[in-house]
C-alpha positions as CSV (number, residue, x, y, z in Angstrom):
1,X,120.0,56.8,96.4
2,X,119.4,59.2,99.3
3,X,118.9,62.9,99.0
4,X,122.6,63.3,101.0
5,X,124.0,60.9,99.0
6,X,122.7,62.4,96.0
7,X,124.4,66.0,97.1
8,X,128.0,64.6,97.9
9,X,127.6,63.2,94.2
10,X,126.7,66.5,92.7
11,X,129.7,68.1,95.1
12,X,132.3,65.3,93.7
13,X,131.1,66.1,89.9
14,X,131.1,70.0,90.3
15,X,134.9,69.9,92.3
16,X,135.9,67.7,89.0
17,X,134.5,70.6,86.8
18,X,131.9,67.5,85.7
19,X,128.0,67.3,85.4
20,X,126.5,64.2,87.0
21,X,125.0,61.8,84.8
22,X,122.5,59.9,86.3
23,X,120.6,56.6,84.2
24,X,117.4,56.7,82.8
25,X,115.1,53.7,81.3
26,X,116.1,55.0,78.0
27,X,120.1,54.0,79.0
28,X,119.2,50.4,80.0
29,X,117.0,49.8,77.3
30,X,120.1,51.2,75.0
31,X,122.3,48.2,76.9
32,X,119.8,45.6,75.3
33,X,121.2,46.4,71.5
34,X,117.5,47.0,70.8
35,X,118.2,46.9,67.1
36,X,119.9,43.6,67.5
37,X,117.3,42.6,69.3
38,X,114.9,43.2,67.1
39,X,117.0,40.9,64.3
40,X,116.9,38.1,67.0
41,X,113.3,38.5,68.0
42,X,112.4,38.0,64.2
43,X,114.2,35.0,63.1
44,X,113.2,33.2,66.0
45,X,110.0,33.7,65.9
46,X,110.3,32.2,62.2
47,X,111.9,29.3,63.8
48,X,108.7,29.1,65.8
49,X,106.4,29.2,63.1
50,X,108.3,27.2,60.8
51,X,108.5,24.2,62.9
52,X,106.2,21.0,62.9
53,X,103.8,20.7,66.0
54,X,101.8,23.1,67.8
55,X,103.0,24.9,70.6
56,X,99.7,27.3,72.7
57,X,100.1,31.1,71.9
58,X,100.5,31.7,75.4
59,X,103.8,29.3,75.6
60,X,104.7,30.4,72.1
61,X,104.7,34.1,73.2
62,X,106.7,33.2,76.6
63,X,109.5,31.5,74.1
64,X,109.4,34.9,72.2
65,X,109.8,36.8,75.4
66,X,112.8,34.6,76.5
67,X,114.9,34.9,73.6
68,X,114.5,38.5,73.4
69,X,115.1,39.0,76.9
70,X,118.4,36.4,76.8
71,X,119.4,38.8,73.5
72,X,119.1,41.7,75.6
73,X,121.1,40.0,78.2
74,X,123.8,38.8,76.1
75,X,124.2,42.9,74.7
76,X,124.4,44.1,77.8
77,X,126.9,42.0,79.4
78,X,128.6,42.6,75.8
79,X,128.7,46.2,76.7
80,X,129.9,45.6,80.1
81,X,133.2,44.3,79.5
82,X,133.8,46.2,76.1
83,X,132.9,49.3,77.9
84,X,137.0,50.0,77.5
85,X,137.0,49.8,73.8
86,X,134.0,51.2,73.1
87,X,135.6,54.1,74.7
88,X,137.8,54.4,71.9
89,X,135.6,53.6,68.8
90,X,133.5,56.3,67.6
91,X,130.6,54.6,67.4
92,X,130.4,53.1,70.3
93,X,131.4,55.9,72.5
94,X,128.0,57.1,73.1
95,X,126.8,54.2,74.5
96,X,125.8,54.4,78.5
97,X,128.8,52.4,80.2
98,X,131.8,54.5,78.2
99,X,129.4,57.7,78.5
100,X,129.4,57.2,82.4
101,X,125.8,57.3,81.9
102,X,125.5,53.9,83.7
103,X,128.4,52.2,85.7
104,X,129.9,48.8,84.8
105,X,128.5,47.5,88.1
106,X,124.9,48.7,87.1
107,X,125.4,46.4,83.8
108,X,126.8,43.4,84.9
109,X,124.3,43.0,87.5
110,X,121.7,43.9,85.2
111,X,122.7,41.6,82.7
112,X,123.1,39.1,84.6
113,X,119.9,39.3,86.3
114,X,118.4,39.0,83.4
115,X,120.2,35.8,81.8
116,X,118.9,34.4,84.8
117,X,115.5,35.1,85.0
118,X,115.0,34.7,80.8
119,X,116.9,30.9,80.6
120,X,115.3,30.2,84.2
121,X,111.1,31.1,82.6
122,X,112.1,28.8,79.4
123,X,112.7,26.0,81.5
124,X,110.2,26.4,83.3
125,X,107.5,27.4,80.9
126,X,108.8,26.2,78.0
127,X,111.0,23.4,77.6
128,X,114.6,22.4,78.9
129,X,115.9,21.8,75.4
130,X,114.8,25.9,74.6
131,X,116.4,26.9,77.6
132,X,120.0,24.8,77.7
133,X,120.0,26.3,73.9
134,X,119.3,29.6,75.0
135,X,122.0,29.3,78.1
136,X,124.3,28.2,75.4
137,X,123.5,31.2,73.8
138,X,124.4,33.9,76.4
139,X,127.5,32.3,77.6
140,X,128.7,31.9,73.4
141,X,128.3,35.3,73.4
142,X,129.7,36.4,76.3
143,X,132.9,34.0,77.1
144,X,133.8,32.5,73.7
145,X,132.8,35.9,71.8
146,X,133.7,38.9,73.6
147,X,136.0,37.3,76.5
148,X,138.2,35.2,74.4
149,X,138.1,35.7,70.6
150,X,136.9,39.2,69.7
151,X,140.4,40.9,71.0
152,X,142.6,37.9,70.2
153,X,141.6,36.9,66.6
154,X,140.6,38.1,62.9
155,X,138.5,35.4,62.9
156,X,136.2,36.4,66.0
157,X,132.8,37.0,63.7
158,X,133.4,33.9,62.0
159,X,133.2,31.6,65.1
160,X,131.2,34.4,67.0
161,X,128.5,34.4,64.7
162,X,127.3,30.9,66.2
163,X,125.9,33.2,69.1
164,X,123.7,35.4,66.6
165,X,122.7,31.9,64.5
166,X,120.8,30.2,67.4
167,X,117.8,32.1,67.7
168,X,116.0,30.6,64.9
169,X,117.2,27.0,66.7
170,X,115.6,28.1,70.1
171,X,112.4,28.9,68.3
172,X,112.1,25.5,66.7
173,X,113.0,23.5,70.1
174,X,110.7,25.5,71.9
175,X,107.7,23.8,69.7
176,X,109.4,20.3,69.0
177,X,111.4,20.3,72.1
178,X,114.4,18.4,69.8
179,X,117.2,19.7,67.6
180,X,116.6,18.8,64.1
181,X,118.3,19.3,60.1
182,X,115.8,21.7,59.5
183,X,116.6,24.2,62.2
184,X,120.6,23.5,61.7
185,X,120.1,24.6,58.2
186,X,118.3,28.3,59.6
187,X,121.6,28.2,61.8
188,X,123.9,27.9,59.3
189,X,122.0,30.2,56.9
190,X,122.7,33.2,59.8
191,X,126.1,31.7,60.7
192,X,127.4,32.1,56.9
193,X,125.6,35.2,56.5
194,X,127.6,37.0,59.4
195,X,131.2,37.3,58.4
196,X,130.2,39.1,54.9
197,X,127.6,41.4,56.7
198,X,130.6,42.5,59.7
199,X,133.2,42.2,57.1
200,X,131.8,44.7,55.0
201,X,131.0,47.2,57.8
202,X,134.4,47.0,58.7
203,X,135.7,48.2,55.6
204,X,134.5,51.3,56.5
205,X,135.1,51.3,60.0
206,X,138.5,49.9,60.1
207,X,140.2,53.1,61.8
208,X,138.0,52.9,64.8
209,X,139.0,48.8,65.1
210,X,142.8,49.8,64.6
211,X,142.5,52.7,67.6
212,X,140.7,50.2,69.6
213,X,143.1,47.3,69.1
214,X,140.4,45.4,67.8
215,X,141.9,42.4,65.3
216,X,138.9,42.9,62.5
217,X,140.1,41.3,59.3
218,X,140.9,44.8,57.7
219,X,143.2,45.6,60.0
220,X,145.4,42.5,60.4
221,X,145.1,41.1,57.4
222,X,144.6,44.1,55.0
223,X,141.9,45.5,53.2
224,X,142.3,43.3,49.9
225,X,142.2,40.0,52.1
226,X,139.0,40.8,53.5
227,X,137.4,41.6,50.1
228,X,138.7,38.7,49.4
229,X,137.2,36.6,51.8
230,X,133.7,38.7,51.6
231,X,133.1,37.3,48.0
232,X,134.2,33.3,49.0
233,X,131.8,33.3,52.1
234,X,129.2,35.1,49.9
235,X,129.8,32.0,47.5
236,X,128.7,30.2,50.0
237,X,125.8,31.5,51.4
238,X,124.2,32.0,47.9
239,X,123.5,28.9,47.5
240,X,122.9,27.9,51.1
241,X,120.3,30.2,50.9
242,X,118.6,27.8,48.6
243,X,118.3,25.1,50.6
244,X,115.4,25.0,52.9
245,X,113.8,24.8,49.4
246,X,116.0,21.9,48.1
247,X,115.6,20.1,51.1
248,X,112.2,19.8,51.2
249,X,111.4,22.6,54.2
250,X,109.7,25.0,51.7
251,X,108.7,24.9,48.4
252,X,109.2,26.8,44.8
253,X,108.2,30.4,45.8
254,X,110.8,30.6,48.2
255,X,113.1,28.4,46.0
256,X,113.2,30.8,43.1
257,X,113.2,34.1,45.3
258,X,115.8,33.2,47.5
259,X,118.3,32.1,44.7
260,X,117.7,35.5,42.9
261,X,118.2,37.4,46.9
262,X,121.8,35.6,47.0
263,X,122.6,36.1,43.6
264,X,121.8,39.9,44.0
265,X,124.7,39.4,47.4
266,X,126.6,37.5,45.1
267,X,126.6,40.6,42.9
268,X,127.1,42.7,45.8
269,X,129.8,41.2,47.2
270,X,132.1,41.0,43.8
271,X,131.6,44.7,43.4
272,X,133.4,45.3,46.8
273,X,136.2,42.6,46.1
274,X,136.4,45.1,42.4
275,X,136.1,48.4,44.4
276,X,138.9,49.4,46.6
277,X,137.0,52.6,47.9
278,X,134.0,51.9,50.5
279,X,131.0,53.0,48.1
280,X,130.5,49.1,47.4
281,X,131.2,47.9,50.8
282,X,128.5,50.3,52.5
283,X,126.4,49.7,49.8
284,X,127.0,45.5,50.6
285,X,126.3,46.2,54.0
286,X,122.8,47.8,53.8
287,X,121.7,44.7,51.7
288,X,122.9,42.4,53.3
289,X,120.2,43.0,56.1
290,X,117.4,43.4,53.8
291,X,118.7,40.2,52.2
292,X,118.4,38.4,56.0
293,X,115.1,40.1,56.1
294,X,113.8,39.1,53.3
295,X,115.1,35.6,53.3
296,X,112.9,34.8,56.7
297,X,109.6,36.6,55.4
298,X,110.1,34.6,52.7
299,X,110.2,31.7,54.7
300,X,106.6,32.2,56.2
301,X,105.3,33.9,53.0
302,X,106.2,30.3,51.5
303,X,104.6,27.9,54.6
304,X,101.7,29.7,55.2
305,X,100.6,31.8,51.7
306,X,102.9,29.5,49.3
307,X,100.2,26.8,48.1
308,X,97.7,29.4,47.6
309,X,100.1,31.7,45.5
């Protein structure tokens, strides 16, 4: 931006009464969903680890790079076309598009760019299997997720939560190069795990899904529904939790310590069907990432310290 272009800016925002805003590295960084990120980053590297073969640091660290950079991606072109309800939400309205802190032009193209250039190294570093999963990633997220589903149906983070569940796949094809049980099973683990962890966050939230027309379970369906369905999907994922030890993957350290994880969610999850305040629900919430956490450190705590424990 020129210095004259810069004053007719300033001139524009001063006859509105306004302050420009111009973006710093700290507001595209924000667009990434660094805390997602971080999430993504983890379980994938897990994935990587956890898989049979050997893959060279360098390559290993270039898959890493790829998935965070595609997660970032996927965020970013998340907040691009929700910029309009994030508006509304309280939340969200800090965040740099609804701020005005960085245009919806800046974060397409940025987002963009950056699908690009992270599915494009994978392929070409990596392995084609990493990237088309990874590509499948972005677009999930973007087009099935929050085009089509997450304004049109209470069941958005059920089928939505596929995006967030591939990571851990991506890690494991970029070592083996194939799709296999084992890394299905750390998909469904994170696929079964969303819908409680959104589903109590919106118990608490609900009002700012209502003001932004957003069809979250609690609002269309009711607030008893949604505890409701909370406690049958934990039901599931207890004991799905369990499995990379009964199939094999890992052995009796994890076994033991991930059954008493999900039956500490399982807890958790019929104390919020039992509460009809939000005490439980927050409270379901905050473990439920510890118990995502924990699950995956468990996982290499198991491979690599397991025998020796």
């Amino acid at each position: 931006m020129t210095e004259q272009t810069a004053a007719i800016a300033r001139q524009d925002a001063a006859l509105e009464g306004l302050e420009p805003q111009w973006a710093t590295a700290r507001d595209f960084f924000a667009l990434l969903k660094p805390r997602v990120m971080s999430l993504v980053i983890f379980t994938a590297l897990v994935g990587l680890l956890l898989a049979p073969g050997e893959i060279h640091p360098v390559i290993g660290f270039t898959a890493i790079l790829c998935i965070a950079v595609g997660a970032g991606a996927s965020g970013c072109l998340n907040m691009w076309y929700d910029a309009d309800i994030d508006a509304v939400m309280k939340r969200t309205r800090n965040r740099p598009v609804p701020a005005g802190r960085v245009t919806p032009g800046e974060a397409l193209g940025f987002g963009v760019a950056l699908s690009v250039a992270s599915v494009t190294l994978m392929g070409l570093a990596v392995n084609l299997t990493a990237a088309a999963l990874l590509a499948l990633t972005i677009a999930f997220y973007l087009f099935v997720y929050t085009m089509w589903l997450k304004r049109r149906t209470p069941q958005n983070i059920v089928i939505g939560g596929a995006a967030g569940a591939f990571p851990p796949m991506i890690g494991w094809a970029a070592v083996t190069g194939t799709v296999s049980l084992e890394s299905v099973v750390l998909f469904a683990i994170i696929f079964m795990w969303t819908p409680p962890h959104f589903w109590a966050l919106s118990l608490f939230v609900s009002k700012d899904y209502e003001a932004a027309g957003v069809p979250m379970l609690p609002v269309v369906a009711g607030e008893r529904e949604t505890r409701r369905q909370i406690l049958a999907y934990s039901m599931l994922l207890a004991p799905l939790g369990v499995a990379p030890w009964l199939l094999g993957m890992l052995g009796p350290l994890y076994g033991i310590a991930s059954a008493v994880l999900g039956g500490l969610f399982l807890l958790g999850a019929v104390q919020v069907w039992r509460d009809d305040g939000t005490t439980a629900a927050r409270r379901l919430f905050g473990y439920s990432i510890l118990y995502l956490l924990l699950l995956f450190v468990l996982m290499l705590v198991d491979r690599y310290a397991g025998g020796w424990l």
